[in-house]
MARKOL-781268 format. One line per field, with one value per residue: residue number from 1; x, y, z of N, C-alpha, C in turn. Coordinates in steps of 0.001 Angstrom, whole numbers, always signed. Layout:
MARKOL-781268
k	[NUM,...]
n_east	[X,...]
n_north	[Y,...]
n_up	[Z,...]
ca_east	[X,...]
ca_north	[Y,...]
ca_up	[Z,...]
c_east	[X,...]
c_north	[Y,...]
c_up	[Z,...]
end
This chain:
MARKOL-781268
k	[1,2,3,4,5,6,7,8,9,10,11,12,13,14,15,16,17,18,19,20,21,22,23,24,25,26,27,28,29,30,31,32,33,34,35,36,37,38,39,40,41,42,43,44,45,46,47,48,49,50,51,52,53,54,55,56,57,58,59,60,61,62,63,64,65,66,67,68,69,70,71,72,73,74,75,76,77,78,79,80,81,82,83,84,85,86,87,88,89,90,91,92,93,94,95,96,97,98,99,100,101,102,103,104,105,106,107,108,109,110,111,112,113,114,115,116,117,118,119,120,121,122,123,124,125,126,127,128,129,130,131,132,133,134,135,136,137,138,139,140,141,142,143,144,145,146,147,148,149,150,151,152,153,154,155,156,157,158,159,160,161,162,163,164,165,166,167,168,169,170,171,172,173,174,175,176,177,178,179,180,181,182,183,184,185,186,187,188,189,190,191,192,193,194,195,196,197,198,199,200,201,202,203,204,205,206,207,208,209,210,211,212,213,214,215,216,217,218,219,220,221,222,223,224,225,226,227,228,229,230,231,232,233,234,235,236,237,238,239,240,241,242,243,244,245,246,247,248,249,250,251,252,253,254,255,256,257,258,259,260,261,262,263,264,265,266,267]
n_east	[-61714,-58293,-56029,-52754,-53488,-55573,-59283,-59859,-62189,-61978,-59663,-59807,-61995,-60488,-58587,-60724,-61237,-59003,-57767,-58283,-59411,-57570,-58863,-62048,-62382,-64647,-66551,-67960,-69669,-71443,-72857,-76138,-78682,-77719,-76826,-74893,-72613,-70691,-67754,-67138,-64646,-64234,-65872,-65401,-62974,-64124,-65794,-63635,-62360,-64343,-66866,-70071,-73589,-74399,-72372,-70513,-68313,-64792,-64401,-62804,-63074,-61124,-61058,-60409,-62758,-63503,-65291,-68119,-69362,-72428,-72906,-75603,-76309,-74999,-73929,-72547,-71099,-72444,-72949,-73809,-73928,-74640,-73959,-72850,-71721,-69460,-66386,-64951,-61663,-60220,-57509,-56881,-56901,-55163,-52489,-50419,-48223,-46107,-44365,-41626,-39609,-36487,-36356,-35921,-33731,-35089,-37688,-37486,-39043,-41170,-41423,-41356,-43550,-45719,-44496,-44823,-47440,-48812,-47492,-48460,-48296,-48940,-49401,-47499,-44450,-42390,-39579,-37286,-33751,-30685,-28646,-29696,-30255,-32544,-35036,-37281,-41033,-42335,-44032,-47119,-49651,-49289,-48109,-49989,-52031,-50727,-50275,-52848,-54063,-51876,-53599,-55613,-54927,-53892,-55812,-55697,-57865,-57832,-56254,-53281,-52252,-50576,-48749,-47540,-44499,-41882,-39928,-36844,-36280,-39349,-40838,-40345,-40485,-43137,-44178,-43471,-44572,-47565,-46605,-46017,-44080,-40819,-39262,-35484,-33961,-30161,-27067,-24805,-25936,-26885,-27899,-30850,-33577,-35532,-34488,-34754,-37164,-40201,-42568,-45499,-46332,-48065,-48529,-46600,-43419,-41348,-38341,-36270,-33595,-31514,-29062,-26846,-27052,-28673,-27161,-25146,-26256,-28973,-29184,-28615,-30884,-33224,-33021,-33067,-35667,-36153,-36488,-35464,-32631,-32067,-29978,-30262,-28798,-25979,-25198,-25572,-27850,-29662,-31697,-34738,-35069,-34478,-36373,-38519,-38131,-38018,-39840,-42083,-40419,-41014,-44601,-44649,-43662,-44922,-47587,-47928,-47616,-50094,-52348,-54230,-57734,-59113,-63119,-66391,-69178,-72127,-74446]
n_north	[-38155,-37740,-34966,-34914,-33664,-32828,-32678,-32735,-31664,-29466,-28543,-27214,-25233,-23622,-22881,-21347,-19227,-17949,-17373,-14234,-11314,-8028,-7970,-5224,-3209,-2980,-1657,-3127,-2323,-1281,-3262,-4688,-6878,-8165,-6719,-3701,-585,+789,+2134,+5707,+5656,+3428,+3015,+4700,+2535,+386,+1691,+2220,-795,-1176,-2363,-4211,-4004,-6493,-7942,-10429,-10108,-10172,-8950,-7912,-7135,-6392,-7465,-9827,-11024,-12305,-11884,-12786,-10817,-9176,-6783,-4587,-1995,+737,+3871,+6670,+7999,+6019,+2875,-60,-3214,-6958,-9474,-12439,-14537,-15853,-15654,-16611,-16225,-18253,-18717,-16249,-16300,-17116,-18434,-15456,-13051,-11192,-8140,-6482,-4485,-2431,+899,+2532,+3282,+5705,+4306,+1770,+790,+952,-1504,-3540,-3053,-3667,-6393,-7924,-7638,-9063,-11452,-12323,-11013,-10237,-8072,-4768,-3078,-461,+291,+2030,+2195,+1902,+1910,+2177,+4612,+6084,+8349,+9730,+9933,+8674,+7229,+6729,+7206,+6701,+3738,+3003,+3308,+1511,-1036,-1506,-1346,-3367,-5351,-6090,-6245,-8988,-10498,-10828,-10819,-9635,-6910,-5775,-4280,-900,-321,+2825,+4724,+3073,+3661,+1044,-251,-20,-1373,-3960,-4530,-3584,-6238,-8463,-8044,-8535,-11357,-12474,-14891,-14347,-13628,-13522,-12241,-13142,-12924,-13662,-15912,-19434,-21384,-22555,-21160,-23412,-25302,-23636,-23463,-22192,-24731,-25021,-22199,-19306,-16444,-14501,-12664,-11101,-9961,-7496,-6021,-2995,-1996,-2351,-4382,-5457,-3628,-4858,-4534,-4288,-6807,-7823,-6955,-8416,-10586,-10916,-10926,-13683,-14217,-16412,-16502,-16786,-17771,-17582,-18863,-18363,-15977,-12773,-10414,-7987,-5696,-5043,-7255,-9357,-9087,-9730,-12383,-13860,-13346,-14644,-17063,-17712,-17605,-19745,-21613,-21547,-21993,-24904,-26052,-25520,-26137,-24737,-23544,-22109,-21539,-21792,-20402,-19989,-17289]
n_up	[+223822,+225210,+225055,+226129,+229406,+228733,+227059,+223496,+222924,+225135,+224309,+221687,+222487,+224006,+222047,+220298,+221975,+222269,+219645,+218042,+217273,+218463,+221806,+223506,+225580,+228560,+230959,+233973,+235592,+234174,+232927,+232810,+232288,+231056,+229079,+227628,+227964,+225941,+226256,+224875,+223900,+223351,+221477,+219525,+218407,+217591,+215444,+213712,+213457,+211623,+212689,+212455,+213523,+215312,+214430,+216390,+219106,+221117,+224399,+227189,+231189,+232805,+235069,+235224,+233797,+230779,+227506,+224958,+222957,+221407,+218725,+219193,+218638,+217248,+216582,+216361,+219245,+220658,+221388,+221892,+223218,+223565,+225626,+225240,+225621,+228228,+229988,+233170,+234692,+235908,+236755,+236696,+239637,+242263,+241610,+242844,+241285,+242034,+240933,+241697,+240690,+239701,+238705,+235335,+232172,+229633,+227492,+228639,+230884,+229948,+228170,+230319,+231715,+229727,+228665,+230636,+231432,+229435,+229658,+232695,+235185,+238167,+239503,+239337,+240717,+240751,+241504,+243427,+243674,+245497,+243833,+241429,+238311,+237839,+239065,+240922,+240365,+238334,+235333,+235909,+234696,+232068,+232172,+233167,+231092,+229075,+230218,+229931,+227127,+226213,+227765,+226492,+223660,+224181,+224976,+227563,+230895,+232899,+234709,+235343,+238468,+238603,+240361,+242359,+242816,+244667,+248378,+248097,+250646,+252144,+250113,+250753,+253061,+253243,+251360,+253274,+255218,+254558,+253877,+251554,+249391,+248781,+246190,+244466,+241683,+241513,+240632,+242379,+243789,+245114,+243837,+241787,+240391,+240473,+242368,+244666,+244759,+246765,+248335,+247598,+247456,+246900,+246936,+245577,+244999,+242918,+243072,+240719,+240150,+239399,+236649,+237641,+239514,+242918,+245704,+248158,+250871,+250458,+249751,+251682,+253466,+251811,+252751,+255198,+255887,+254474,+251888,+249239,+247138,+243534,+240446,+237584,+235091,+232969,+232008,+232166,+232230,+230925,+232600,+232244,+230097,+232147,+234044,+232254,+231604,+233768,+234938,+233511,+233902,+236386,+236355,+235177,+236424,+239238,+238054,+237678,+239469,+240251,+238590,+237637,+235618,+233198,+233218,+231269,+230211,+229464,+228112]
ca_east	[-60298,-57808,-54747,-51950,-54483,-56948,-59629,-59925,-62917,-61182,-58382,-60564,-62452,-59348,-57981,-61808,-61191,-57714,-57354,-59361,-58731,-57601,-60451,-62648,-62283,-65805,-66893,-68678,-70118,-72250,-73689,-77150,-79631,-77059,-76757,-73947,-73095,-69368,-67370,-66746,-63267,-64595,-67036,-64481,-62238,-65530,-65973,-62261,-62359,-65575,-67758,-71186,-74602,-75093,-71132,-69771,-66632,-64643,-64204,-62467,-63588,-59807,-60949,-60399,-63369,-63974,-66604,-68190,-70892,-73111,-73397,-76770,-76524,-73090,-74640,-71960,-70494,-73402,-72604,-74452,-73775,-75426,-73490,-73715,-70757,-68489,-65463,-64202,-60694,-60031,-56304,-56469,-56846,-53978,-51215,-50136,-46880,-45985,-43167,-40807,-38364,-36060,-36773,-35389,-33942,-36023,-38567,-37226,-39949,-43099,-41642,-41994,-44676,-46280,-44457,-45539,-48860,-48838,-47573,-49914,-47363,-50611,-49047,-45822,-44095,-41449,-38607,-36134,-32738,-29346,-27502,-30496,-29949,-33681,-35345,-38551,-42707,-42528,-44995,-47985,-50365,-48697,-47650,-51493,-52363,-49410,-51136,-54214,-53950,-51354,-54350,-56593,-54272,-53170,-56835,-55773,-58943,-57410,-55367,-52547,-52183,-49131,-47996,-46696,-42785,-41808,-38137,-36576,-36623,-40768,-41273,-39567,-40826,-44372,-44407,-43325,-45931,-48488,-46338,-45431,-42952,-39939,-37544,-34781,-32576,-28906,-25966,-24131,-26968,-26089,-28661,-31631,-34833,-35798,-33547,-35147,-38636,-41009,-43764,-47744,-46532,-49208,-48812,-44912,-43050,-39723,-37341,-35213,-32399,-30997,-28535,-25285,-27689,-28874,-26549,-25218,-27269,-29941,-29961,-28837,-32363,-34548,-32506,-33436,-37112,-36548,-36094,-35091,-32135,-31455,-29269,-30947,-27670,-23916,-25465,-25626,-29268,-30570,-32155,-35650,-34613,-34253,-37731,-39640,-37809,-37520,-41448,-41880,-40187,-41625,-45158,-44547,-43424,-46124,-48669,-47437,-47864,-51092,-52753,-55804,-57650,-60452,-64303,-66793,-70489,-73053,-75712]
ca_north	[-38507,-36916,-34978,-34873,-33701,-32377,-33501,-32637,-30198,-28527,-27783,-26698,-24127,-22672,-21844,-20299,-18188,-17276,-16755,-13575,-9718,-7271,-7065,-4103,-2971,-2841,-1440,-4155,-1534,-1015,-4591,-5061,-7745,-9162,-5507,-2550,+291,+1001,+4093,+6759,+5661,+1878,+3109,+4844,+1172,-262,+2145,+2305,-1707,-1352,-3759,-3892,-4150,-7961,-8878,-10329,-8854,-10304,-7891,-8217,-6510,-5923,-7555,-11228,-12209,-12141,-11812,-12643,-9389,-9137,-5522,-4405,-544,+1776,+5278,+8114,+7266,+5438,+1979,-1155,-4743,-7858,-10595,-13998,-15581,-15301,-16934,-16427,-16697,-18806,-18660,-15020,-15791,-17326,-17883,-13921,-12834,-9297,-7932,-5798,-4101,-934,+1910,+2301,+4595,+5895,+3634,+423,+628,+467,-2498,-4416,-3079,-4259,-7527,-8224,-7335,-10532,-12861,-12776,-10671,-9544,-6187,-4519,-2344,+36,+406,+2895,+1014,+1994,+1788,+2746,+5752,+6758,+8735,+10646,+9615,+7950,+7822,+5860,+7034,+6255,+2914,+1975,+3246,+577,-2245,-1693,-1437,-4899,-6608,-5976,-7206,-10382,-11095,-11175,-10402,-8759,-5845,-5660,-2701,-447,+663,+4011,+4014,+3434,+2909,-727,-953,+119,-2373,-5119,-4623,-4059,-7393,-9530,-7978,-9564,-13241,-13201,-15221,-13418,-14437,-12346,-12725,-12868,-14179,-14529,-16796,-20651,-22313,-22371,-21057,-24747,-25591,-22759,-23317,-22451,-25041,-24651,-20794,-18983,-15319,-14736,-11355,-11358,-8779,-7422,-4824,-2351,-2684,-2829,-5104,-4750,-3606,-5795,-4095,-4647,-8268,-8502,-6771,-9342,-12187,-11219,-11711,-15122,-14022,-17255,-16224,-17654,-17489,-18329,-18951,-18094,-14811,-11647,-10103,-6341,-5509,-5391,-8859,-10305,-8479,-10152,-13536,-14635,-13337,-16136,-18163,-18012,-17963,-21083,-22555,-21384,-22370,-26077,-26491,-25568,-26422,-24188,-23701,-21350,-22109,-20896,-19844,-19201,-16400]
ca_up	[+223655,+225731,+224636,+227559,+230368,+228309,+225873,+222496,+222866,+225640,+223499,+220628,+223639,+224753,+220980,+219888,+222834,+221680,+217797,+217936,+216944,+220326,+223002,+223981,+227522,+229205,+232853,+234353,+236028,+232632,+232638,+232662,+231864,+229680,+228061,+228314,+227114,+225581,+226346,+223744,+222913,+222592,+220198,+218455,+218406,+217382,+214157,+213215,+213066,+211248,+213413,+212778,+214243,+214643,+214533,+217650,+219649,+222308,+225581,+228946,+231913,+233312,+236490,+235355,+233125,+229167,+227414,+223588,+222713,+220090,+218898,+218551,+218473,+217042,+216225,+217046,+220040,+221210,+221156,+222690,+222939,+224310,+226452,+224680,+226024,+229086,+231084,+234668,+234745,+237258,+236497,+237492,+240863,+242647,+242718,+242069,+240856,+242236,+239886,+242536,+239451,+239459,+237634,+234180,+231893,+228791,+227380,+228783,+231820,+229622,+227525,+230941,+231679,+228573,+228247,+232409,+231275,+228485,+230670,+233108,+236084,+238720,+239604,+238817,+241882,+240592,+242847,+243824,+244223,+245683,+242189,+240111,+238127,+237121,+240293,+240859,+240772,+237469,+234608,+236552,+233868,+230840,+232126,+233207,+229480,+228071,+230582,+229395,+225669,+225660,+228200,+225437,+222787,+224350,+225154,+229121,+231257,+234206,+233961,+236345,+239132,+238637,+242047,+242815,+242871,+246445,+248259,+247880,+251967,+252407,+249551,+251304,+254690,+252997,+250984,+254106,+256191,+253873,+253786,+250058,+249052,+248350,+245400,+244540,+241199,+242409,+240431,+243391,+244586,+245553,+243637,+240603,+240616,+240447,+243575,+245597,+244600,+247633,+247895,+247489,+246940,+246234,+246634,+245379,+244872,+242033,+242813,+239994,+240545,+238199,+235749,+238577,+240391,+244024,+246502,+249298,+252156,+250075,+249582,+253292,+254157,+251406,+253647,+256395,+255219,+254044,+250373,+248426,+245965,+242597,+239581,+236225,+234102,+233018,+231128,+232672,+231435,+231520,+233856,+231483,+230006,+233172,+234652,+231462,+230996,+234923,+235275,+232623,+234637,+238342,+236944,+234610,+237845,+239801,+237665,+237161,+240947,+241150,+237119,+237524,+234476,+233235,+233201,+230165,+230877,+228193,+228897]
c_east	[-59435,-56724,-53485,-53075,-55812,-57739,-59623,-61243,-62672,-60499,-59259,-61301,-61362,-58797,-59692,-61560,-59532,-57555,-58108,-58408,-58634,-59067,-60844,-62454,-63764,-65958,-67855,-70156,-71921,-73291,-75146,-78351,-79220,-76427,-76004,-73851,-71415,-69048,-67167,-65605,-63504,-65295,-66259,-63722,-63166,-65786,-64878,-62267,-63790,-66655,-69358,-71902,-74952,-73826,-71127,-68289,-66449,-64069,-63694,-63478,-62393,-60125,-60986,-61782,-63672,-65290,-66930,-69621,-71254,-73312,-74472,-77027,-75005,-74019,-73867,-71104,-71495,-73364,-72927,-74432,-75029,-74781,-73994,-72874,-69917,-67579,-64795,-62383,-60140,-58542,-55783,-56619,-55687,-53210,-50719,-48535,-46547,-44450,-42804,-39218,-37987,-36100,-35825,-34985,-34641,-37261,-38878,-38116,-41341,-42976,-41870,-42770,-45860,-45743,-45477,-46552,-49206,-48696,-48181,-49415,-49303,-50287,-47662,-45738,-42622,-40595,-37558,-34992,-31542,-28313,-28561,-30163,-31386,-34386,-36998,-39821,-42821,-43401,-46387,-48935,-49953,-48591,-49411,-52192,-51805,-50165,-52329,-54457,-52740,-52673,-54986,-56182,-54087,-54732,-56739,-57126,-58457,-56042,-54305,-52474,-50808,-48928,-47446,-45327,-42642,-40074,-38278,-37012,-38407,-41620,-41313,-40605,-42895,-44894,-44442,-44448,-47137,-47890,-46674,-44136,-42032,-39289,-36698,-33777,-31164,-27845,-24990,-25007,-26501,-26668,-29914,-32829,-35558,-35631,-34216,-36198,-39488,-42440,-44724,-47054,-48472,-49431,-47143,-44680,-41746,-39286,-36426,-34615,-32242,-29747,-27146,-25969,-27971,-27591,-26501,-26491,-28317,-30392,-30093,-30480,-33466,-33741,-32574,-34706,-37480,-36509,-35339,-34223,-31579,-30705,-30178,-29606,-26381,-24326,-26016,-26870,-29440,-31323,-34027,-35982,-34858,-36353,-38670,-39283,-38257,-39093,-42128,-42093,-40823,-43060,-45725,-44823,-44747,-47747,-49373,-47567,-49282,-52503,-54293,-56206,-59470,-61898,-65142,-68092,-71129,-74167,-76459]
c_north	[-37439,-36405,-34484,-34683,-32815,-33116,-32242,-31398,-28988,-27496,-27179,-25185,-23488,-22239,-20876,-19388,-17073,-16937,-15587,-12543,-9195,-7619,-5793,-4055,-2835,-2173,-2207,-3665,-1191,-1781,-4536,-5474,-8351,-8013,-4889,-1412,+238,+2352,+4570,+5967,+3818,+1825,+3409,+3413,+823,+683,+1871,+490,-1788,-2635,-3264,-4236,-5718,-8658,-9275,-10152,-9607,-9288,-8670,-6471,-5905,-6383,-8872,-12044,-11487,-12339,-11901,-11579,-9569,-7725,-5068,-2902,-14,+2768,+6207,+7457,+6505,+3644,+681,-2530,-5657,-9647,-11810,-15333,-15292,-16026,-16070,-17074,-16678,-18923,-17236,-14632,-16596,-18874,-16520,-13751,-11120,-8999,-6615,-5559,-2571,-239,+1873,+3452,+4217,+4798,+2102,-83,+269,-717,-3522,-4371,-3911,-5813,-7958,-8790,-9279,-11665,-13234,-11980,-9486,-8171,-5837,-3310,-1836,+827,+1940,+2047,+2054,+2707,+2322,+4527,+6498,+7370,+9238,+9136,+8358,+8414,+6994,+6234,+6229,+4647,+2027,+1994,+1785,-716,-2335,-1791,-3211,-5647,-6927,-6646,-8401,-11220,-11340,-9804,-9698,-8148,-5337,-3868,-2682,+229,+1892,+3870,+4243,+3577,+1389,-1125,-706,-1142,-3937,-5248,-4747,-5785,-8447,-9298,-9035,-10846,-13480,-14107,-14610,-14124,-12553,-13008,-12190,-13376,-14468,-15557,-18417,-21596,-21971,-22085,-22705,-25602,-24935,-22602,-23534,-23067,-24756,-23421,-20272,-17295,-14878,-13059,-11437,-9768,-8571,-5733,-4077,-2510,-3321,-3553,-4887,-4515,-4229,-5293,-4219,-6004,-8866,-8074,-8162,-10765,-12286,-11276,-12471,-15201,-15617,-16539,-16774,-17153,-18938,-18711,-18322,-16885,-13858,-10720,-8412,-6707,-5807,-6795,-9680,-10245,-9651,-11970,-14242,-14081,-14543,-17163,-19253,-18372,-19448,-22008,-22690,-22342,-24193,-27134,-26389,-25966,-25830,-23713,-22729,-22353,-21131,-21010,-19186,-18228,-16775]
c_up	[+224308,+224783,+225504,+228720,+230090,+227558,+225114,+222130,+223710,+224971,+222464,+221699,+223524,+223227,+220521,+220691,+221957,+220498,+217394,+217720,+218431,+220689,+223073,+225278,+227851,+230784,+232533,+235106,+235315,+232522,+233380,+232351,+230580,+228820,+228601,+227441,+226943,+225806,+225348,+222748,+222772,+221249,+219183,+217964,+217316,+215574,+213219,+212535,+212286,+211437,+212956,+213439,+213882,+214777,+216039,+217848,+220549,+223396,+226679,+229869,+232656,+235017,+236664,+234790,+231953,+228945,+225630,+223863,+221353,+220277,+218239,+218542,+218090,+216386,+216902,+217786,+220590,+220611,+222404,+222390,+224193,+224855,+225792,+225219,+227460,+229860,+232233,+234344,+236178,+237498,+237027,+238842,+241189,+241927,+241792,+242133,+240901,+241646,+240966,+241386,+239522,+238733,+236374,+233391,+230538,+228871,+227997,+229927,+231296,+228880,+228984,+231651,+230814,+228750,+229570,+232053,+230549,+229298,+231809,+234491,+237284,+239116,+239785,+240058,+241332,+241719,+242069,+244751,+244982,+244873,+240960,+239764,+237923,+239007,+240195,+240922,+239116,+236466,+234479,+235529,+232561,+231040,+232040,+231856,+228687,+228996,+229649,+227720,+225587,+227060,+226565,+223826,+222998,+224832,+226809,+229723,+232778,+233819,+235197,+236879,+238614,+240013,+241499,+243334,+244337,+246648,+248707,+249417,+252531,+251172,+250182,+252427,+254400,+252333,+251775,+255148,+255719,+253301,+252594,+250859,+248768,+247134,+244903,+243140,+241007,+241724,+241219,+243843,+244568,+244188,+242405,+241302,+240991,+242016,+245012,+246008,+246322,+247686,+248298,+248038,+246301,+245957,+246257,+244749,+244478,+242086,+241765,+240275,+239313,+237453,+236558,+239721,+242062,+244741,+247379,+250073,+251967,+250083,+250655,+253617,+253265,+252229,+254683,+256726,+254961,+252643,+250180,+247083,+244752,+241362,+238553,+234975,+234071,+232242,+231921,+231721,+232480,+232290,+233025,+231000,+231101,+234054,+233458,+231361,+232252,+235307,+234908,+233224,+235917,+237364,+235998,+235559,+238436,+239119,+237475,+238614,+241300,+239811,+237374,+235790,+234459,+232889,+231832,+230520,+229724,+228722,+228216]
end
């Protein structure tokens, strides 16, 4: 029996996968003959939630596939599982959503980092704007810490890159080299995300500005790239807000164009 374009054990698959406690992180690296070994600070995870020998755990690999383990060793840090389940997420390959967002002040960079992370954003590129007030190298560890701890929560199996902060015009000029898509959100812009939509997209790159939004000269350079600019509403949104809501948005879109859908694989 179907239910919209699924059936009924589908849907039942896809929530067992989902209603679960955080993930473990794994190196894949580790895997063999079905068997791995956990790092230190998994093991620790692994005691703290008091798992035992015999429970199963679900794990990502942070490179786009999950995994159910049975743990058959925790002694110290010494901690060993055994592959019983696993899915490819076929969803984590295209179409990618490169998050092109200006730096931030205080904490307001790792919440979209983190949210990004949840929604599924394939790598985040922190800019240096015009009008932005935040400057310098950033805090590229900290932020890949804050990915990696919300993959692991949200159960997502690939763990987005964080770029190294660049300037807005080497971003630009790099993204069009490699024939993304550009979008850009603009409230001067003519027209809706909807309106603007580039079709069978597949590799797409959302610029967001800082809080006094990009500077002309700026939007003249993403237009002279081919940038597509849109206006999402009559509400003027932080700059964070706008980075997490209009990520949302595009890869809703995106995804709706192209309805890929993960696969599951018993060992």
């Amino acid at each position: 029996m179907a239910v919209g374009s699924e059936t009924i054990g589908s849907v039942a698959e896809r929530v067992r996968w989902s209603k679960r406690m955080p993930a473990f992180l794994i190196d894949p690296d580790q895997i063999q003959d079905h068997r791995l070994s956990f790092s230190n600070d998994e093991a620790h995870h692994l005691r703290v939630r008091r798992i035992r020998q015999g429970e199963i755990v679900d794990a990502i690999d942070g490179q786009g596939t999950s995994y159910r383990i049975r743990l058959v060793l925790l002694d110290g840090n010494d901690a060993i599982g055994e592959i019983v389940e696993q899915k490819q997420e076929h969803a984590e390959g295209q179409p990618y959503l490169h998050l092109a967002v200006a730096m931030m002040k205080g904490q307001r960079f790792d919440t979209v980092v983190e949210k990004a992370t949840e929604i599924g954003v394939h790598t985040i590129q922190p800019l240096l704007t015009e009008r932005g007030v935040v400057r310098g190298e950033g805090k590229l560890e900290r932020w890949e810490r804050i990915a990696q701890a919300a993959a692991k929560q949200c159960g997502r199996s690939h763990i987005p890159e964080i770029a190294k902060v660049m300037e807005f015009d080497s971003v630009v000029t790099s993204f069009a080299e490699r024939e993304l898509s550009l979008l850009v959100a603009d409230p001067g812009a003519d027209g809706s995300l909807e309106e603007n939509w580039v079709p069978d997209s597949r590799c797409l790159a959302l610029f967001i500005g800082p809080e006094g939004g990009f500077h002309p000269r700026e939007l003249t350079c993403l237009d002279s790239q081919g940038a597509c600019s849109f206006i999402w509403g009559h509400h003027i949104l932080r700059a964070d807000t706008a980075a997490i809501v209009l990520s949302a948005l595009v890869i809703d879109r995106a995804f709706r164009h192209t309805g890929q859908v993960s696969t599951y694989q018993r060992v």
